[in-house]
N, C-alpha and C positions, 0 to 999 in steps of 0.2 A: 107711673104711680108707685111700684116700686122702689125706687130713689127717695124718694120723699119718706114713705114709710121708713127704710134703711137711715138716712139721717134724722129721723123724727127718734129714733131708735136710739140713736148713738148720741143725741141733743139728752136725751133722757137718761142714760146710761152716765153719762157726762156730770151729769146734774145730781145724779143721785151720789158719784163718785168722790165728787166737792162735798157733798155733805154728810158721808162719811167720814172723811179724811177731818173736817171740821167739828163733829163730834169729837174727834179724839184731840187735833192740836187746840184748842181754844179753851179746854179742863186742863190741860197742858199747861199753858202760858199764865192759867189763872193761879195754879197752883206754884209757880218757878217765881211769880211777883209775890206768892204769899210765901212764900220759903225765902225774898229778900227783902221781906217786912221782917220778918221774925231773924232775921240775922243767920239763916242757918244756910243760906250760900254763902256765908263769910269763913263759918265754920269748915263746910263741903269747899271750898278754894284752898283750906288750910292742910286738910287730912291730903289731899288730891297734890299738893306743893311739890311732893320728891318727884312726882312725874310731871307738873308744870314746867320745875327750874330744869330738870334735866333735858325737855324738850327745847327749854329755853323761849316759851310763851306766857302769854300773861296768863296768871293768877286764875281770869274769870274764865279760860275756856276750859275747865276744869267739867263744869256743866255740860257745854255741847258732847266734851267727851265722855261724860257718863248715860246722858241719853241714848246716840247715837250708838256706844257697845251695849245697852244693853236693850232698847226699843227700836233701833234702827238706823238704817241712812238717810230717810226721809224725815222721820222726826228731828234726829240729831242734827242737818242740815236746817229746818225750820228753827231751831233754836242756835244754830247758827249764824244765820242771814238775820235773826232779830238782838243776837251778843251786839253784833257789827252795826246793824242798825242804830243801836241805842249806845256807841261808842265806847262800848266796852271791852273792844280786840280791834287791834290789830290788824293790817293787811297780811302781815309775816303772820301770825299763829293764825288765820283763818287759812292760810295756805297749809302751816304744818296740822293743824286739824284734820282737813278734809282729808288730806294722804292719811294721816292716821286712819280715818274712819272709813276710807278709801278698801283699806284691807282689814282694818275688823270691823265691823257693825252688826249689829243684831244677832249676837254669839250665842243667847241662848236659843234663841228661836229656831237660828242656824243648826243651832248644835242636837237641838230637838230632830230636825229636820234628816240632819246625817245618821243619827242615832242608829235608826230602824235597818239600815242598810247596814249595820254591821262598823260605821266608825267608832272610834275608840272616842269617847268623849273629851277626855283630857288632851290627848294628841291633839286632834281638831282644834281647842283652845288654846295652850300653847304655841301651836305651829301656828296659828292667827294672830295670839296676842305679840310673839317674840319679831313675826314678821313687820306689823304692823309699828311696833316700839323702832325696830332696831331701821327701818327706810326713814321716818321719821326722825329720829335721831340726826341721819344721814342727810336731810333734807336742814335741820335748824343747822348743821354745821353751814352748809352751803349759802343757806339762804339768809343774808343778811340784815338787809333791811329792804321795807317795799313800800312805795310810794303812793 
């Protein structure tokens, strides 16, 4: 009887977990198609450009990687897997993406998070953002084209 209960528990937990996560990405996706009705991920591709070409990825993942540093790896990756989907990247800049966001993602959150304990804020960010840039970097030199 208890098994059942314990999975009836974790079916629930499960359930409520999806519909969370779905509150948040689904105002998400509503908002990122109304930001390319209005031209202003054309714009957000342009301002974002010195770290596009230097990664040497397209143009649109400009996006996943403002999400991703700044709400997460979970979100940043859902507007990833939907760039990719809707053939807007790359197999090579979904590659150098993910490493990006691999070692920064959700910096302020993070950063909130380390705060209390005494890290230095800015350190924390830098040592994130330079790691995260300069493997990156290191990865578009290597990684050429993918199929």
């Amino acid at each position: 009887m208890t098994l059942i209960i314990v999975l009836l528990e974790a079916l629930k937990n499960g359930i409520l977990s999806i519909l969370d996560l779905a509150v948040i990405i689904f105002p998400l996706m509503i908002v990122i198609e109304i930001l390319k009705d209005l031209k202003i991920m054309e714009k957000l591709s342009n301002l974002m450009s010195p770290l596009t070409n230097t990664l040497k990825i397209h143009r649109d993942a400009s996006l996943p990687l403002i999400i991703g540093y700044i709400l997460g790896l979970f979100l940043g990756a859902g507007v990833l897997v939907k760039s990719v989907d809707e053939g807007d990247l790359d197999k090579r800049s979904l590659v150098i993406v993910s490493i990006f966001l691999a070692l920064c993602h959700a910096v302020f959150v993070d950063t909130v998070v380390f705060t209390p304990i005494g890290a230095n804020l800015m350190v924390v960010i830098l040592v994130r953002v330079s790691a995260a840039f300069f493997v990156a970097i290191i990865a578009s030199r290597f990684i050429k084209e993918l199929n």
